[in-house]
N, C-alpha and C positions, 0 to 999 in steps of 0.2 A: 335381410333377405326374407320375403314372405315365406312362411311358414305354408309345409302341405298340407290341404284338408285332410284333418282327422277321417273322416269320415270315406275318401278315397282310401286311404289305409285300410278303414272295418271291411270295409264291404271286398277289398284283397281277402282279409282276411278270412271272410266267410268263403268265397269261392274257392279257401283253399281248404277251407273244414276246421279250423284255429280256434280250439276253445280255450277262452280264458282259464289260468289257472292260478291257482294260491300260490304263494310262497314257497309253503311247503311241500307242493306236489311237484315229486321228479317221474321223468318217466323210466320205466324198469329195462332195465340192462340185461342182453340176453348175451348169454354164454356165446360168442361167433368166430365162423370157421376163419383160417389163415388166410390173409388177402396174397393175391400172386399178380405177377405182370401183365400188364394189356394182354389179350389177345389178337394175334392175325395168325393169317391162314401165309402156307407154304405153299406157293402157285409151282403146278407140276406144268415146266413149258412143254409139252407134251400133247398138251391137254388147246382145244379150240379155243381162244377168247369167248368167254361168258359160259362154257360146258364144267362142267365138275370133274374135278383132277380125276386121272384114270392111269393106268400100270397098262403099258403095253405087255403082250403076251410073251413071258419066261421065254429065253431061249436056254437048250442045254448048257453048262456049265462048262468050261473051260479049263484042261487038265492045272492042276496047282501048280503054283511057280512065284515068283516076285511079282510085283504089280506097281507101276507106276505108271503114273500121268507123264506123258514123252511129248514133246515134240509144242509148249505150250509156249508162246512167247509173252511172257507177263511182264517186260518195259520194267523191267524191277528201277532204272533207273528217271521214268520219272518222277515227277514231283507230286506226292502222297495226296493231294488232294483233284487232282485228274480225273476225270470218269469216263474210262478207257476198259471196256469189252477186251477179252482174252485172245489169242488166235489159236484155234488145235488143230492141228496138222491141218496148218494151211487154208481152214474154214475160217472166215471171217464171217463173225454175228452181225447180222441187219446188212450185208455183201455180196456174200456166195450167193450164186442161183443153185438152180437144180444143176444145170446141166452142168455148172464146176462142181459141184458136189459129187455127182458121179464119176468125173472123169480123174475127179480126188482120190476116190475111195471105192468105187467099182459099183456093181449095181447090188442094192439093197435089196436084201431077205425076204422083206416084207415092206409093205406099203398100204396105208391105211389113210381117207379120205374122209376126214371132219370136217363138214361143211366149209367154209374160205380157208379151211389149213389143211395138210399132208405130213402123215407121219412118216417116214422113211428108217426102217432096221436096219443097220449093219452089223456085222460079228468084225471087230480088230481086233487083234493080236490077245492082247492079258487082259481083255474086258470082256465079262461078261454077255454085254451087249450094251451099245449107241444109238439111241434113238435121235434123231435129228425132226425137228419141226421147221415148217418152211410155210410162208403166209404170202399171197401173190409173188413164188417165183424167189424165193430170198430166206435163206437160211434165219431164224429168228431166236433158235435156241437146240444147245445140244447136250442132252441128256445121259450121263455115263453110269451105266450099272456095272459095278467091279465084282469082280470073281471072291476076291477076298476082303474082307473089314480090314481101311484102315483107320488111324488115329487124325485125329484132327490135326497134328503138330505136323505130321510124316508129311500129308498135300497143302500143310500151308508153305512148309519148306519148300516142297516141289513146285509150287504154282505161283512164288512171290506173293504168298498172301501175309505171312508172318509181319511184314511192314504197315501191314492198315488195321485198323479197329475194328471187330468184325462186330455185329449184333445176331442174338441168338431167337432163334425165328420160334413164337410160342403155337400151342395150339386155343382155343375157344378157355380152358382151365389152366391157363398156364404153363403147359407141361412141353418142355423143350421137343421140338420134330428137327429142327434144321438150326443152321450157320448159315446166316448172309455176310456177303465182301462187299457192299454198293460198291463200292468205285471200283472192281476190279468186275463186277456181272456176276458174281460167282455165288451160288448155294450150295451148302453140303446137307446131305439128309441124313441124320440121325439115326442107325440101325437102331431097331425096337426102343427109342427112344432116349436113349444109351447116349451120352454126351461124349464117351470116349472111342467109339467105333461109327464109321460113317462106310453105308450103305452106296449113296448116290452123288455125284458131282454132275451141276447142272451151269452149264455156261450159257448165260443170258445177253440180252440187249441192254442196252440203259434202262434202267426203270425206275421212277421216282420213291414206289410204294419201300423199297429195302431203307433209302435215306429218310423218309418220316416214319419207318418204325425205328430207326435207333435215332432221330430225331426224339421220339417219345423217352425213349429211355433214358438219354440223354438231359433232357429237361427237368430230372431230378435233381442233377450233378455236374455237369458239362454245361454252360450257358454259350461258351462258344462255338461250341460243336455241336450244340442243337441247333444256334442261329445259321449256323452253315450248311447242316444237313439240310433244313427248312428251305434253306435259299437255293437249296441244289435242288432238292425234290420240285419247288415251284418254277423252276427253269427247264423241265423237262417235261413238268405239267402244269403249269399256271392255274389249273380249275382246280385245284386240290384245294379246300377250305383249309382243312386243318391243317396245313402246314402255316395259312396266315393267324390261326389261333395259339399254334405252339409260338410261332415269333411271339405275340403280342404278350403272352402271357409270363416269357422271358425275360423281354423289353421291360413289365410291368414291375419285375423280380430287381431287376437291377435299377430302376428308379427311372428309366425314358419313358415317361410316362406318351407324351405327344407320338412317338411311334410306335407304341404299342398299340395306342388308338388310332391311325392309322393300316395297324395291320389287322385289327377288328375289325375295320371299317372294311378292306376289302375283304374279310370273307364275309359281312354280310353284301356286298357287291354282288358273290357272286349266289347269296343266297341270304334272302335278308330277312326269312323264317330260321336261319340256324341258330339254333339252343347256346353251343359252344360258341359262335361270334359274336351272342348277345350278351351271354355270360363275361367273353373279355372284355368286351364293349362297356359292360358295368361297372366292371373292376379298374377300367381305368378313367371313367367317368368320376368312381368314385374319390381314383387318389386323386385326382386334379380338385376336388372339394366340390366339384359338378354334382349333387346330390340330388337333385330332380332328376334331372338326364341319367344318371344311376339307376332309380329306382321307375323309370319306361323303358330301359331296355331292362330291368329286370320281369318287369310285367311281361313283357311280350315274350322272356324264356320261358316262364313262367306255363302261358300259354303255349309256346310253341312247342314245348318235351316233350307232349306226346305218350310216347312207351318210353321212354328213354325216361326213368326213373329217376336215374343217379344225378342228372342233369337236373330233373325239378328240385331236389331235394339239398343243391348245391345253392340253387338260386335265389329259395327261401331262405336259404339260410344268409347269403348274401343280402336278401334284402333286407334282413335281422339288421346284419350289419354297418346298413346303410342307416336306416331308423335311427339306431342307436348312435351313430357317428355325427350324424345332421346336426344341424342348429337346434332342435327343439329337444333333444337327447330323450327321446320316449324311451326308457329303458324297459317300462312294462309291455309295451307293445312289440318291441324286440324280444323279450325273452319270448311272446308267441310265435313268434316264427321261429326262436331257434326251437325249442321244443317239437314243432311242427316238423320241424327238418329231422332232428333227430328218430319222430313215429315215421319218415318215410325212408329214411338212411338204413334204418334196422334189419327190416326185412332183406334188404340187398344185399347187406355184408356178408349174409351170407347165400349167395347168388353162385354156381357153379361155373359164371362168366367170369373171370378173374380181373379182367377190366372193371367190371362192374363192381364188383365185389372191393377191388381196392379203391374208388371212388366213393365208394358208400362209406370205408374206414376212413377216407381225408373229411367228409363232410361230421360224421360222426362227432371225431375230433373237433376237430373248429367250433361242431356245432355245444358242445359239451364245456369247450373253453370260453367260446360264447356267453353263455349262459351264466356261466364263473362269472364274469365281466357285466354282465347286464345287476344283477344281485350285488355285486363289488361298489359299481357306480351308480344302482339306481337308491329310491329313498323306500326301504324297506325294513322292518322288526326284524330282529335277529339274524341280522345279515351277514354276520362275520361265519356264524357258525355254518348257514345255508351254502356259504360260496365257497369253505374250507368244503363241503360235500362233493359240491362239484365239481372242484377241483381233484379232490380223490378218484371220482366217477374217471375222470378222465386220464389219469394216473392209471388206472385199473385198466383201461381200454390201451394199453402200449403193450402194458402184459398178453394180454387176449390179441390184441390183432399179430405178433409170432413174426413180424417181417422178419427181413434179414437185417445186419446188424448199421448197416447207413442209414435206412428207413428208421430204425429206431432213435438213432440218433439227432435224426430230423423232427422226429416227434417229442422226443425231449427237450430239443431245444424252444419248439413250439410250447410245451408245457410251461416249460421256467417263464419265457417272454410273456405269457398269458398272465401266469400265479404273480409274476412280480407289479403286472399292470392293475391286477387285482388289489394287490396290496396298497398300491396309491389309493384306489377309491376307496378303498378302507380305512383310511383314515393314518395311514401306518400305524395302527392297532398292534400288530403282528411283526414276528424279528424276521426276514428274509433272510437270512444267512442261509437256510438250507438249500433255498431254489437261487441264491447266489453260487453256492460250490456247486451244485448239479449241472448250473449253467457253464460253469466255467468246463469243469472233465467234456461237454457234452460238445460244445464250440473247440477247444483244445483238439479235440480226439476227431472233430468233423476235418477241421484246418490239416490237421496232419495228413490227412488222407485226401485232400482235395490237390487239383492239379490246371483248378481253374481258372486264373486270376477275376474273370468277371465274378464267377460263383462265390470268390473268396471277398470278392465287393460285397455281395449281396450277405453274407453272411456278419461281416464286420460291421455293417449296418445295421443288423439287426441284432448285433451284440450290444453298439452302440445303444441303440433305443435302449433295451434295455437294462441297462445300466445308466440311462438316462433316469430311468422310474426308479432303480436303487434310489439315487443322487435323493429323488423328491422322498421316499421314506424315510432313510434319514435322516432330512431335514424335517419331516414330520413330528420325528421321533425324539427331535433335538437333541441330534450330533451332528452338528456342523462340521466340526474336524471329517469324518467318514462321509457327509455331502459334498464335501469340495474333495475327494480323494477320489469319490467315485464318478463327480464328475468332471473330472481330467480325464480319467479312464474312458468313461465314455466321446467327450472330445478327440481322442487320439482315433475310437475305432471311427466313428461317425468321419473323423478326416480319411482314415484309409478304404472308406466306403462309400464315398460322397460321389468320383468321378460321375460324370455322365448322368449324374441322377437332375432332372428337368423339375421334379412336381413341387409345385407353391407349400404344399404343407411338411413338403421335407427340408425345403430351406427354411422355412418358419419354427423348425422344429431346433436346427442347429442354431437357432437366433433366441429361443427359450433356453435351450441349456446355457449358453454365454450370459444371457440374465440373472437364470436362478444360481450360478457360482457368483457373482456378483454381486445378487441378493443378501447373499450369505457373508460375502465379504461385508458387505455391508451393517449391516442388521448386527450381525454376531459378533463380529472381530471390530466392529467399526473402524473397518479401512478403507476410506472413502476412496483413497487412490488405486487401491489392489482394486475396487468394485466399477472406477471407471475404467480400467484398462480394459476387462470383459465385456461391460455395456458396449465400448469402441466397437468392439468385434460383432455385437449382437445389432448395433443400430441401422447397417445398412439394409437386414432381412426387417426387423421388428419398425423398423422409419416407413415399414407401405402396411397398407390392409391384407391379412392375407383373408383366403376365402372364409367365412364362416362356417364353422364347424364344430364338431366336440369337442375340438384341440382349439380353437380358435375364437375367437368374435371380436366385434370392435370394443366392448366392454373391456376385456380382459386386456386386450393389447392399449388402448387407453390407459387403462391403471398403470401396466405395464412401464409405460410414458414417464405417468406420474413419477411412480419411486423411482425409473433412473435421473430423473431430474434435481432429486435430495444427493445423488452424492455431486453430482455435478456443479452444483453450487457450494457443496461443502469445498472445493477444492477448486474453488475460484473460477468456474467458466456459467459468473451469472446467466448470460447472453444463451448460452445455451440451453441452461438449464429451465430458461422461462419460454423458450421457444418449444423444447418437448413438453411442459408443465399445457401451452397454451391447446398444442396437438393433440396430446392424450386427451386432455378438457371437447374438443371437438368429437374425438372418434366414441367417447362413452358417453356424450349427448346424443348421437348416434343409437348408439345400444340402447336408452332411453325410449327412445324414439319408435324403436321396434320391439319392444317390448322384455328384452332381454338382459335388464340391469336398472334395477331401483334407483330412482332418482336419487335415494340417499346419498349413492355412493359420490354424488358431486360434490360435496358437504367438503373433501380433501382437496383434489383441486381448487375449488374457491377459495379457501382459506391460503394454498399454501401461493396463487397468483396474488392474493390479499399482504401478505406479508413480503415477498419478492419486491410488488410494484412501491409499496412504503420504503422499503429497503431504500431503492432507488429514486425515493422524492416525487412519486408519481401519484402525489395523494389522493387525488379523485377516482383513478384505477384502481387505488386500493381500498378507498369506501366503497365501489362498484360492489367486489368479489366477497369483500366482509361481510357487506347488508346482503347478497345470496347466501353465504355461509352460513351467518345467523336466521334468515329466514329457512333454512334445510333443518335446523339445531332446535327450532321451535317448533318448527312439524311435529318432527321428532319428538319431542317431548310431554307435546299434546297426547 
């Protein structure tokens, strides 16, 4: 694959401000406040389409007594996934006209004229007072101020809400105002803020905005119950972007890689300057090994953020990670961008926008374990010490960002998967055991509490890998016995993590680990036959090209070829084994070719098609591959 211009990279670079830096310089960590939930706003239906929420005017207060919501038919028995509006006494939302409204409930207090809406007061019975809003002729929403504070529990009893998941409605800082039901219409408002006393019950129309903010939330933890908020929200508005961003970024979690790009693609459809479509857009360019096409839509997020900080700061960093993952593994050019990401990530985290603020602490992180990883894998002095730093840095930053305690535990488990990946480029230098058990309590304790089965995909997957990168320390570290233990382990989770997963480098991935247990069988134990029963399983991924990349190229999957070809022959299936000896020989002439693997390395191949073809009486084949052998051997030695 042609390699990007350098020089395309600098000049990114410079437009983004990227000063080179040493080794040794980190940049300084600042003390930052608690990150908190997205924010949205609690639409008062009350209030005109496009006006700013407004309190109609207090009515006197209603002698004390009981209070309940009466006369509500809330279908308790259908089916929990329905998006079915409330009826109260007898008012149908998006239904009623005026003139049933009246002849409902008598003529209204008061009456107030919002440009194309009408607010109408009533006083009923134990309510405080009923504001109804009506938009061309048609009831749209009905707003109940109650006499007295109840509990959330008390009107979800009353209103059949108790049976649906509700999502808690933030303000701009996080700080709880209301309760959404999406599928039943229904908001409660928050007396002074108070999550145990509600002020206001507000019965609405369908509206998509309640199912893509617990779509958001969701997208933590729930993968199917985001993809379904997603898919309801965009069925009731199609033009919502980000409900095709939250899909895709889902999709991209659980391994569908082709319809996550897809669902990128249509939110830039429907806006193809959006930051958050270009941003999925990359991400899953990237897992497909598309690493050009990655790094142009990261350009144009890049470009397109605008004000929207957290966004730019996400995408450099993304493009860190693209550098770094490509074929050419510029690991000093990626640490400039994550470093970059990190001087713009800083200032946000602590941002009074709690959206914001908690996207500055995802980039942070990444960009910090990043970092760890670019130092781990690149060729640099005193590297081991440098990437233990960063790795602390990062450590240090779970403490300071104070989430609640699933977020922590998601961060943790991002930690260990980082420090252990670190540790492969290290040479396994260093004993994993520690961020082996942290991984384990952190995965254990995630699993326990999960309810997902996709999200429990995405998670065993990512347990897998990681214990994939044990497996290769390990074996670095020569313990083979503890290599093949932990890569069982890792095959069990990688199998219960695999469904549905589409992308080239994740089946390439389960096709390396069947090697490297293999390998080991081989090499250590010299059991030629335990090492082809695993190769079996590894040849129908590792028998194609997969894309090149940091995990990949035809060089390695070449060699690859090669040694399973040695046990293959040891155990009788000549034919075979000169047929991958001849394949691998192709694909790392290949690598050759592009600049990515020293001709020496044919020096093994030659030699071992040199002694095969003798093997088998094919004496001219096997002067052919000798006299290359020996002409590589004399290079060499010159």
């Amino acid at each position: 694959m042609p390699s990007r211009p350098r020089a395309r990279l600098l000049f990114i670079a410079l437009v983004l401000g990227l000063a080179a830096q040493s080794l040794g310089e980190e940049p300084p960590l600042k003390l930052l406040i608690e990150g908190g939930p997205q924010s949205v706003r609690l639409r008062d239906p009350s209030a005109a389409p496009g006006s700013p929420p407004a309190e109609a005017e207090s009515q006197p207060s209603k002698p004390p007594g009981p209070v309940r919501i009466e006369s509500v038919d809330a279908h308790r028995n259908e089916e929990r996934s329905a998006v079915q509006a409330v009826v109260f006494r007898g008012i149908h939302i998006g239904k009623t006209s005026t003139a049933e409204l009246q002849q409902a409930w008598g003529t209204p207090v008061k009456v107030v004229h919002r440009g194309s809406t009408e607010l109408q007061t009533f006083l009923i019975d134990k309510y405080d007072r009923v504001d109804v809003t009506l938009y061309q002729d048609r009831v749209i929403s009905i707003s109940i101020k109650l006499s007295h504070r109840l509990s959330p529990a008390t009107l979800e009893a009353e209103l059949g809400l108790d049976k649906f998941e509700s999502i808690d409605v933030l303000n701009a800082q996080g700080e709880p105002i209301g309760r959404a039901y999406p599928e039943r219409c229904v908001a409660l408002t928050f007396a002074d803020r108070q999550r145990d006393a509600i002020s206001h019950v507000v019965f609405d129309a369908p509206d998509p905005q309640p199912f893509l903010l617990r779509a958001r939330a969701r997208s933590r933890k729930n993968y199917t119950g985001c993809l379904a908020d997603a898919g309801t929200a965009l069925e009731l508005d199609p033009q919502l972007g980000e409900a095709h961003v939250l899909r895709s970024r889902v999709l991209l979690a659980t391994g569908q890689t082709r319809d996550a790009l897809a669902s990128a693609e249509a939110a830039l459809t429907l806006n193809r300057d959006d930051p958050a479509g270009l941003l999925a857009q990359a991400r899953a360019w990237g897992e497909m090994g598309e690493h050009e096409k990655a790094l142009d839509a990261l350009e144009k997020a890049i470009g397109s953020s605008g004000e929207r900080g957290e966004l730019k700061a996400e995408a450099v960093c993304r493009f860190g990670n693209v550098v770094a993952d490509g074929p050419r593994r510029d690991y000093k050019l990626a640490l400039d961008y994550h470093l970059q990401a990190i001087r713009l990530a800083e200032p946000l985290a602590n941002s009074t926008r709690a959206d914001i603020s908690r996207a500055a602490w995802d980039v942070l992180l990444e960009a910090h374990l990043a970092a760890a990883r670019d130092i781990a894998w690149g060729d640099w002095k005193g590297k081991q010490e440098v990437a233990e730093k960063w790795l602390t840095k990062a450590a240090a930053l779970l403490d300071q960002r104070g989430t609640d305690p699933t977020q922590r535990l998601d961060d943790s488990i991002e930690l260990c998967r980082a420090a252990l990946d670190a540790y492969v480029g290290l040479g396994g230098q260093l004993d994993p055991t520690p961020w082996i058990e942290q991984l384990d309590r952190s995965m254990s304790n995630r699993l326990a509490a999960n309810r997902d089965p996709l999200f429990e995909g995405h998670l065993r997957w990512d347990w897998g890998v990681a214990l994939y990168d044990v497996l290769q320390i390990d074996q670095l570290r020569g313990d083979p016995a503890a290599a093949i233990r932990f890569g069982q382990q890792a095959a069990e989770q990688l199998e219960a993590g695999a469904q549905r997963r589409d992308a080239p480098l994740d089946t390439y991935l389960v096709g390396r680990l069947c090697f490297r247990i293999g390998a080991i069988q081989a090499i250590s134990r010299k059991n030629h036959v335990e090492a082809v029963r695993w190769y079996e399983q590894a040849l129908p991924t590792l028998g194609k090209l997969a894309p090149t990349s940091a995990f990949a190229d035809p060089g390695q999957q070449g060699e690859t070829l090669v040694s399973m070809a040695v046990s293959f022959w040891a155990v009788g299936q000549q034919e075979k084994a000169l047929q991958l000896t001849q394949q691998g020989l192709e694909w790392m002439r290949k690598a050759v070719e592009a600049g990515i693997l020293s001709d020496k390395a044919l020096g093994v191949p030659y030699a071992n098609l040199a002694r095969m073809y003798n093997y088998r009486g094919e004496k001219s084949r096997a002067a052919e591959y000798l006299e290359l052998a020996e002409r590589l051997d004399h290079d060499l030695r010159r």
